[in-house]
Backbone as JSON Lines, residues from 0, in Angstrom:
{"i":0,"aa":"X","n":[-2.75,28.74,22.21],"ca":[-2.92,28.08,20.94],"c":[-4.27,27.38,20.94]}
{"i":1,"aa":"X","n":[-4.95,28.03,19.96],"ca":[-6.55,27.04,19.97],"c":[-6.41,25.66,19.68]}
{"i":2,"aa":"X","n":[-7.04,24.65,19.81],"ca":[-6.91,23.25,19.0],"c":[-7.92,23.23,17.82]}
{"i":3,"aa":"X","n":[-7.69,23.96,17.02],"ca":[-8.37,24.29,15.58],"c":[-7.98,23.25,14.69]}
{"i":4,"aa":"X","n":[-8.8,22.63,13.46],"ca":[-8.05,21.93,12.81],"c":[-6.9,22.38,12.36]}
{"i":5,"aa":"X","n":[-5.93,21.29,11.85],"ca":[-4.83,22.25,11.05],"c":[-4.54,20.91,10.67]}
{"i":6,"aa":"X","n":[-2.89,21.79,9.43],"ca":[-2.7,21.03,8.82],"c":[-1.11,20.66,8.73]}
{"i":7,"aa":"X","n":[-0.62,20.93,10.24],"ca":[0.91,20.94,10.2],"c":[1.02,19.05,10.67]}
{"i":8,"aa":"X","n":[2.16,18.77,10.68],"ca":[2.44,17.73,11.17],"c":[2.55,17.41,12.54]}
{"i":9,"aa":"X","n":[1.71,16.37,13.17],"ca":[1.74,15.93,14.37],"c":[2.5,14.96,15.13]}
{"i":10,"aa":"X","n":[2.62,14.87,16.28],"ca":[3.12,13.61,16.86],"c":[2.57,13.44,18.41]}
{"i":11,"aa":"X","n":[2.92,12.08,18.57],"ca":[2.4,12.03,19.91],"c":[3.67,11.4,20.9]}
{"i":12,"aa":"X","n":[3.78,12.2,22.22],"ca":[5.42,11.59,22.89],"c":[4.94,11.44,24.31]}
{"i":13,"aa":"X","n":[6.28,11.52,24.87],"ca":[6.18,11.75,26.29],"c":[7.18,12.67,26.61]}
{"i":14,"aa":"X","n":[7.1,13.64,27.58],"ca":[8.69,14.35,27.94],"c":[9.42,13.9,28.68]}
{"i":15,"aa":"X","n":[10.53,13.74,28.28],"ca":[11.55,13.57,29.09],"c":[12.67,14.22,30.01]}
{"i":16,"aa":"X","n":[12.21,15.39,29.7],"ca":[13.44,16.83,30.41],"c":[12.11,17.75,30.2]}
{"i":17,"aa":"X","n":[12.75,18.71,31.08],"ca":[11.64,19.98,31.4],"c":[12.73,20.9,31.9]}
{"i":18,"aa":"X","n":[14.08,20.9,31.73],"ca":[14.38,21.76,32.72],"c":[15.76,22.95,31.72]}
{"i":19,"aa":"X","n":[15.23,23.11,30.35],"ca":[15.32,24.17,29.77],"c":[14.27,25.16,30.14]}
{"i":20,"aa":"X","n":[14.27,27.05,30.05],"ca":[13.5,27.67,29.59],"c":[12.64,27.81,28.58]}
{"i":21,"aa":"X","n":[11.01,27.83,28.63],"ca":[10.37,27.17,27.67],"c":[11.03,26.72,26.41]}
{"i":22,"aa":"X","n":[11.57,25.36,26.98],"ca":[11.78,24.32,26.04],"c":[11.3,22.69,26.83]}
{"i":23,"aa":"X","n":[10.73,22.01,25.93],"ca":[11.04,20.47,26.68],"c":[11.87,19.69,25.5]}
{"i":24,"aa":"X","n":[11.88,18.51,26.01],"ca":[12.37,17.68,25.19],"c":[11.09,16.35,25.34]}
{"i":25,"aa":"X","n":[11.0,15.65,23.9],"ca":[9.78,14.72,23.96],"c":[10.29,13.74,23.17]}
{"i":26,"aa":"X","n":[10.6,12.34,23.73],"ca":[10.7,11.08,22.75],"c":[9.9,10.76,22.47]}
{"i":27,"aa":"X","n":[9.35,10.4,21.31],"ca":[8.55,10.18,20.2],"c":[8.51,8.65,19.49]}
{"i":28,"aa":"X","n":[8.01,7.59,19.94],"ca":[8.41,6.52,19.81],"c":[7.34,6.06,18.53]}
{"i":29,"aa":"X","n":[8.03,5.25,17.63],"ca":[7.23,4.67,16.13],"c":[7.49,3.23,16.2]}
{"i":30,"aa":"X","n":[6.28,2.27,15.82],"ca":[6.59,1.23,15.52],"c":[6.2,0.68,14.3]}
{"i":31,"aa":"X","n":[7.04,-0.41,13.57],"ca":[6.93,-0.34,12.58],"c":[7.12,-2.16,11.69]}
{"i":32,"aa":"X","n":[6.98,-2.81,10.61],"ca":[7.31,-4.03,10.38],"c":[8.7,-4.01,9.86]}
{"i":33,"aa":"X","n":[9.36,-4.53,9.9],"ca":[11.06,-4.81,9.54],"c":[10.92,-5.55,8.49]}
{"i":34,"aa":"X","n":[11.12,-4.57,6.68],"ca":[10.76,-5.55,5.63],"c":[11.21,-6.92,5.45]}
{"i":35,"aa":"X","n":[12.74,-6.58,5.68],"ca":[13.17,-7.99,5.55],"c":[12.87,-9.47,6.58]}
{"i":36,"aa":"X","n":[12.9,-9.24,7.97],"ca":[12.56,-9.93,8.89],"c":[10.93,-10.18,9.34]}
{"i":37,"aa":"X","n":[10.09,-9.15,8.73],"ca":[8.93,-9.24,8.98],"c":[8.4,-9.4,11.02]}
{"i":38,"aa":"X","n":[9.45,-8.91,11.36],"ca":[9.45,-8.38,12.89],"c":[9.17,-6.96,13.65]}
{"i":39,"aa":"X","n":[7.88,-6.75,13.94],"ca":[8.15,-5.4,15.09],"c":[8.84,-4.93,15.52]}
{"i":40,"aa":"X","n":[9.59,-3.81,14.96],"ca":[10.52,-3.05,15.53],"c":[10.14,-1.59,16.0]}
{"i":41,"aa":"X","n":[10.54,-1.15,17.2],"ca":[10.27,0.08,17.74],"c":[11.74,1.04,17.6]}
{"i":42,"aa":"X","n":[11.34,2.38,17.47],"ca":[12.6,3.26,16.77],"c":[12.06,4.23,17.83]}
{"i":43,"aa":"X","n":[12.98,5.34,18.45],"ca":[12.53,6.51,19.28],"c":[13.57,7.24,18.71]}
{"i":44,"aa":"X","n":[12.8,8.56,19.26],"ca":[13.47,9.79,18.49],"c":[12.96,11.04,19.38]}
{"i":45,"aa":"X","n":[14.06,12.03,19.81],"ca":[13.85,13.13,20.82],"c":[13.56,14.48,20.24]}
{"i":46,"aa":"X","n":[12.78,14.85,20.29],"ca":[12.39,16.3,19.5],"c":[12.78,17.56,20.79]}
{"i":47,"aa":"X","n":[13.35,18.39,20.38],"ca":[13.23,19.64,21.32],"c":[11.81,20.55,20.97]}
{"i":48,"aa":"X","n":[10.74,20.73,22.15],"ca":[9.77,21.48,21.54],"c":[9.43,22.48,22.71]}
{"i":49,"aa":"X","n":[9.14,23.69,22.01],"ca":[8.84,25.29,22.31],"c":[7.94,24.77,23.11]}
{"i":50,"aa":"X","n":[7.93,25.46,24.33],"ca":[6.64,25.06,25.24],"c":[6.68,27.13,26.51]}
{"i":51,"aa":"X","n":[5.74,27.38,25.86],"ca":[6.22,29.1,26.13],"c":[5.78,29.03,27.63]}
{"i":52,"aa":"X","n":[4.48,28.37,27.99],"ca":[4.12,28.47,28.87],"c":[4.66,27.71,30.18]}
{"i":53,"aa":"X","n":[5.29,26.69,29.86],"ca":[5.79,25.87,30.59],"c":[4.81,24.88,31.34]}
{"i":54,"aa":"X","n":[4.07,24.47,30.46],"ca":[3.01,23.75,31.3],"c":[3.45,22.36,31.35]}
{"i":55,"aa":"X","n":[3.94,21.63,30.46],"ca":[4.63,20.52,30.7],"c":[5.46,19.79,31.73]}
{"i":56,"aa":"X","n":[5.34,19.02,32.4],"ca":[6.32,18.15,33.13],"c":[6.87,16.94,32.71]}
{"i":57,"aa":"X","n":[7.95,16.52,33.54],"ca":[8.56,14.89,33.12],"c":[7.07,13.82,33.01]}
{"i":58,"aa":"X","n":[7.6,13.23,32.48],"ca":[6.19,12.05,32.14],"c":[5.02,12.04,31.69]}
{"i":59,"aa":"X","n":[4.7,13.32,30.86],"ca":[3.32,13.55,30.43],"c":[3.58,13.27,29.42]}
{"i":60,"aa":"X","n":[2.29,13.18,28.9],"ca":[1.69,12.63,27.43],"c":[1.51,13.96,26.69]}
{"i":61,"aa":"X","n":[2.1,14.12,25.46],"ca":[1.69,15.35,25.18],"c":[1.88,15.47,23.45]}
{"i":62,"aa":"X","n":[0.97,16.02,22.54],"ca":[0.97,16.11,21.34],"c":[1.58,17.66,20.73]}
{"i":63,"aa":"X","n":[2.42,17.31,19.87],"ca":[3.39,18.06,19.59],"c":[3.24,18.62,17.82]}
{"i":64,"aa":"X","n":[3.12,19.9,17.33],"ca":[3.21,20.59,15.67],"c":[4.44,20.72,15.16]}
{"i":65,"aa":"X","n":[4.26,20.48,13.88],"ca":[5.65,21.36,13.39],"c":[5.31,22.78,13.44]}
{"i":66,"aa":"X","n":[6.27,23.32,13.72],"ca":[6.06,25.28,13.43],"c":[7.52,25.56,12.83]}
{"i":67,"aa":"X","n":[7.49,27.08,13.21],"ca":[8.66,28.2,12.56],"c":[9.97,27.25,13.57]}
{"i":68,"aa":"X","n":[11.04,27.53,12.91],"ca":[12.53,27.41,13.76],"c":[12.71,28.34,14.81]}
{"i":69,"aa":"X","n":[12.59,27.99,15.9],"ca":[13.01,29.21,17.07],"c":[13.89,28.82,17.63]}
{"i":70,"aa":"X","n":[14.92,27.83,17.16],"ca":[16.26,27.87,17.28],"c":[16.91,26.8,16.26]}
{"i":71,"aa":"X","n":[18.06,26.5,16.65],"ca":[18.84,25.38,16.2],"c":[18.38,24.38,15.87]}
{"i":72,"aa":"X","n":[17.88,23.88,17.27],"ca":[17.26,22.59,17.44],"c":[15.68,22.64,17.31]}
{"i":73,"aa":"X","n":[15.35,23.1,17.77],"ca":[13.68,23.32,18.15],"c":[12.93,24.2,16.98]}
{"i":74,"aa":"X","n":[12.08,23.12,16.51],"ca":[11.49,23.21,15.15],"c":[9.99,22.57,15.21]}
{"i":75,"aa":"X","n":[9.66,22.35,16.71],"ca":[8.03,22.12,16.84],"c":[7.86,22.7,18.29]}
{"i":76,"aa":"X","n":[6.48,22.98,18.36],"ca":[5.75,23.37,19.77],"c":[4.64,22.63,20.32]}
{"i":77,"aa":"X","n":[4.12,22.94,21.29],"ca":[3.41,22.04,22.45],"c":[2.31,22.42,21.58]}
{"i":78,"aa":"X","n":[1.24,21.8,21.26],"ca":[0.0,21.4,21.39],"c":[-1.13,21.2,22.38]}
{"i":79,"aa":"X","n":[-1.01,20.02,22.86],"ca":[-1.53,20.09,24.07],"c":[-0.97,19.51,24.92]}
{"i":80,"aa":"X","n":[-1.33,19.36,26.22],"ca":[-1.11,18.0,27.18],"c":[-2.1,17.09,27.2]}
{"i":81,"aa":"X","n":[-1.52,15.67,27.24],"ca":[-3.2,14.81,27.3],"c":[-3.17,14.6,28.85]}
């Protein structure tokens, strides 16, 4: 996959599992102001993402696209590793 501009949707995670066939799993953490309380709140969220090559391991930093459905769950792919 080149790193060409584009125009799909991004994110930035860490993985947490590696031990599907090119698949990982990546929590995806957002922070955000809490209208009513006006407090920092942090929200995480686990994406399953296509990773064909398997270059990924536990604990990397890694930026993640939306793409095609190549299954159930898994509805984005690896990008890069940082």
């Amino acid at each position: 996959m080149s790193q060409e501009k584009t125009f799909k949707k991004t994110l930035d995670g860490i993985v947490v599992s590696d031990k599907n066939e090119k698949t990982i799993v990546v929590k995806v953490t957002r922070r955000f102001k809490d209208a009513v309380y006006s407090k920092f709140v942090s929200t995480s969220k686990k994406y399953h993402v296509h990773d064909e090559a398997s270059k990924a391991k536990i604990g990397d930093a890694v930026t993640i696209i939306e793409s095609r459905p190549y299954s159930k769950l898994k509805k984005w792919e690896l990008f890069k590793v940082n």
